[in-house]
C-alpha positions in Angstrom: 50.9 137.5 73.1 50.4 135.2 70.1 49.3 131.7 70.6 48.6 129.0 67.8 47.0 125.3 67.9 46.3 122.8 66.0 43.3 120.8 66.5 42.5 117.2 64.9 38.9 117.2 63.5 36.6 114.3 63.5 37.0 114.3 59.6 40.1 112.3 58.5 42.5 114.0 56.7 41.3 118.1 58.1 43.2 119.7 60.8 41.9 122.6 62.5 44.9 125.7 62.9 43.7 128.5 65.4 46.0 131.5 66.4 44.8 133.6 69.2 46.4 136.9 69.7 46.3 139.4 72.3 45.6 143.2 71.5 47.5 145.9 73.7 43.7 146.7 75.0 44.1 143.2 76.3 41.1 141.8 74.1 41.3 138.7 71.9 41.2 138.5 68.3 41.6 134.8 66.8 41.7 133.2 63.0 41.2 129.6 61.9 42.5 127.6 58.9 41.6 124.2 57.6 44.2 122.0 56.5 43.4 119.7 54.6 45.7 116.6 53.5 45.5 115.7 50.0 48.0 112.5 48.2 49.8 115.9 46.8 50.3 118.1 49.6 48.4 120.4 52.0 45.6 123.0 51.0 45.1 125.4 53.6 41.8 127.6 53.9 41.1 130.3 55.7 37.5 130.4 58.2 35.5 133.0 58.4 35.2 134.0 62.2 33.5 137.2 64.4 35.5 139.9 63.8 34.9 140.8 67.4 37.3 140.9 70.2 37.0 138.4 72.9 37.4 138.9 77.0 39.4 135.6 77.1 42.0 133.8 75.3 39.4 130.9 75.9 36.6 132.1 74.1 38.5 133.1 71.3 40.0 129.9 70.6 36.7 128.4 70.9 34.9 130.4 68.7 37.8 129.6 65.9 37.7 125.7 66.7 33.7 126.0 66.2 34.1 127.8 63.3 36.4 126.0 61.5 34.1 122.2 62.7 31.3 124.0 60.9 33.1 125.1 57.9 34.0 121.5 57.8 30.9 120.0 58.0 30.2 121.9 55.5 32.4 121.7 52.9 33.7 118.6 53.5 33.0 115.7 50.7 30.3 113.5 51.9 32.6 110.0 51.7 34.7 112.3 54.8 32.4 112.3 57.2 32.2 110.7 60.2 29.4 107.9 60.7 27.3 107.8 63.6 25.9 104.9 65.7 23.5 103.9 63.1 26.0 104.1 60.6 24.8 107.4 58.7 27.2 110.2 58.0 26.7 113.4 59.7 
């Protein structure tokens, strides 16, 4: 069983893309993209997650949807982040 979502990020303009599949051993294996939306189009890149398998669906989507946040924090441009409270970007 193959399941994909699409998470909005706290960054304008990147959406998170997590697919979570299930192996006949009935572990879960997941991957995460970034898309991000440019005036031109859409640049998708691919996260590096655990290659590990994961007891639930649950987990697995997590771990991509974390991994793809910090990737984005990351790699993000500086004027895309979010401001906190004070007004400082994160």
């Amino acid at each position: 069983m193959t399941q994909r979502y699409i998470v909005t990020s706290s960054h304008p303009n990147y959406d998170i893309v997590v697919t979570t599949e299930q192996r006949a051993s009935g572990a879960w294996a997941v991957v995460a993209n970034v898309v991000h939306a440019t005036p031109t189009g859409l640049s998708t890149m691919p996260v590096p997650v655990p290659s590990s398998d994961f007891s639930t669906e649950s987990d697995a989507r997590e771990t991509g949807v974390r991994a793809a946040q910090a990737w984005i924090g990351d790699n993000a441009p500086e004027d895309t982040l979010p401001e906190d409270e004070a007004g400082a970007t994160r």
